[in-house]
Phi, psi and omega in degrees: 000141187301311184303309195309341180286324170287330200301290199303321183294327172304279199327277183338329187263331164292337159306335176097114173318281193342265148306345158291311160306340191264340179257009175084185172274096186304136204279180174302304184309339171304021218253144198237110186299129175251097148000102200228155172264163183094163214269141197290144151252118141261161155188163185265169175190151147302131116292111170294139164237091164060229206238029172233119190261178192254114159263140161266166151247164145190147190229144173183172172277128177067144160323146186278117156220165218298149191096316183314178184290163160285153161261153201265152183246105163276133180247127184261097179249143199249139213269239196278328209237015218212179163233176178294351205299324173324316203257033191197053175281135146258134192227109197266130174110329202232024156080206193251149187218012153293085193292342184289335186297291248254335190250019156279288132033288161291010189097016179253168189237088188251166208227131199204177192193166179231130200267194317173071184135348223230117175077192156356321174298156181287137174269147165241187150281003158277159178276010180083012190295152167004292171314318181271346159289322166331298194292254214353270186348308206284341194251350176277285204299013153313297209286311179301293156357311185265333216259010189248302169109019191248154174236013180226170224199123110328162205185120189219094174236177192250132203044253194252035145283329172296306149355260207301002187268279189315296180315318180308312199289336156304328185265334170247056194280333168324318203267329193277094173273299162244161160262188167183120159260115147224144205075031157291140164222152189262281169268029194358052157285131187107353196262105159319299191325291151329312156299296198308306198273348161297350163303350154251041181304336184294331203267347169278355174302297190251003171225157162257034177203152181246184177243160169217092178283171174257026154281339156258016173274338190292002189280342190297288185315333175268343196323276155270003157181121172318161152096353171272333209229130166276151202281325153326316203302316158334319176279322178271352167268340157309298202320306206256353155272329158312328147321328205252000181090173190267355172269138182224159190281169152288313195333333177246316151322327178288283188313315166295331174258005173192015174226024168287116016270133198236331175267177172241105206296309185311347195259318193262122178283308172350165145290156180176133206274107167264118188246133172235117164285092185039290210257357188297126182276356155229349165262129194256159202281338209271333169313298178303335167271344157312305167335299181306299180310358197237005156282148182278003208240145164296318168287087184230174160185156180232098187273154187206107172327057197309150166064030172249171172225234203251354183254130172259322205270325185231061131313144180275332163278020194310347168309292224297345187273315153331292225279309180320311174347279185289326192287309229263308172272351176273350195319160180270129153338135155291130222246321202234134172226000000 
């Protein structure tokens, strides 16, 4: 493809003759976050799923403009109770709570989406399940594709945004440069949460939408240990989620409670981060390391978050979910595999 072809010469000219000779012809995907100052540009875009549309976001520093070097693209995917609006809060007073803020900043080209049922995206009658995330996904990065000209992707999602982070990355390895699951769970054996909520599994059975008030987003911050989350921020993510009504699919609750496992470790090739927060009440440590020990790919690591819960991304230590983040997506190429 022609852009892509522009995409790769920069990067190569931005790299430097040196390096660009020790790596050989660097792929589109090669492309390296540079700290950047100035001001974030966004815009929004559309996905077609069949005849069901998508909202996109994206956020970076300054307008794309032509020639330039590429920037790595983080795809931010988002979980059961929540719209991307999680990844991109503002909380006046209480400092940045925008992850979209925050890794445009580091240099990345970040990209989010509202899945099938959920913010902006067009509604049906399914419930939203894994499987549907899967599609949402396989159908954004159509759009990142024409509007980046890179054919690999970070992929960074939170609970069963990780899910769908993961499942995608099994039907789709080709597309997948690094992952970060967090607040992942694999058999969610060991998870109370998961047990509390399977007592309603008959009702995730026969209906496709649950109510989610804002009384249960205030639970996120309370749920497994009072005091990770402030409860303000918890009050301005009600704010911007409420719009949107008191309804949420089932579809990954169903899934968390009676279809685990939906990723396969042996299945995701990738590289990959698993972030647990301390406190988490459904990821349990000894499930994630099964998980773990059974990816094939070496370049992996498993981090675990102190004084965290099961919301990583509006944490009150959520830098630390940064730093991991980034270090994890900036790793340097291995001179020996």
């Amino acid at each position: 493809m022609k852009h892509s072809d522009q995409s790769r010469r920069a990067v190569i000219k931005g790299m430097g003759v040196a390096a660009a000779a020790a790596l050989g012809a660097a792929p589109a995907q090669a492309a390296t976050a540079v700290p950047a100052e100035g001001e974030i540009w966004s815009s929004e875009y559309w996905a077609k799923k069949g005849d069901i549309p998508l909202w996109m976001f994206r956020k970076r520093i300054g307008a794309p403009k032509p020639g330039e070097p590429a920037r790595p693209v983080v795809f931010f995917v988002h979980g059961s109770s929540v719209t991307s609006r999680v990844f991109d809060l503002t909380v006046p007073g209480k400092g940045e709570y925008s992850l979209l803020n925050a890794f445009a900043r580091f240099g990345f080209d970040c990209w989010t989406m509202d899945h099938e049922n959920y913010g902006k995206s067009g509604r049906t009658s399914g419930n939203a399940d894994i499987a549907s995330g899967v599609e949402d996904l396989k159908a954004a990065v159509e759009v990142i594709a024409r509007e980046t000209g890179q054919t690999k992707y970070h992929f960074v999602g939170e609970s069963s945004g990780a899910l769908r982070a993961g499942a995608y990355a099994m039907a789709a390895p080709e597309r997948i440069d690094r992952l970060v699951f967090a607040a992942f769970t694999y058999k969610g054996e060991g998870s109370p949460t998961l047990a509390k909520r399977a007592e309603q599994l008959a009702y995730y059975r026969s209906h496709n939408m649950r109510k989610r008030d804002r009384d249960m987003i205030r639970s996120i911050a309370t749920r497994d240990k009072p005091g990770t989350s402030d409860p303000a921020v918890m009050e301005a993510l009600a704010d911007v989620e409420m719009q949107f009504g008191d309804q949420i699919p089932t579809g990954t609750y169903l899934d968390m409670t009676a279809n685990l496992p939906v990723v396969h470790p042996e299945k995701v090739l990738a590289p990959v981060l698993l972030v647990r927060g301390e406190h988490d009440g459904i990821a349990a440590v000894p499930d994630l390391e099964e998980f773990y020990n059974k990816l094939p790919n070496g370049d992996r690591q498993f981090i675990i978050l102190p004084g965290t819960a099961h919301s990583v991304a509006l944490a009150t230590n959520r830098e630390l979910f940064w730093h991991v983040t980034r270090a994890f997506l900036t790793m340097p190429a291995p001179i020996v595999t």
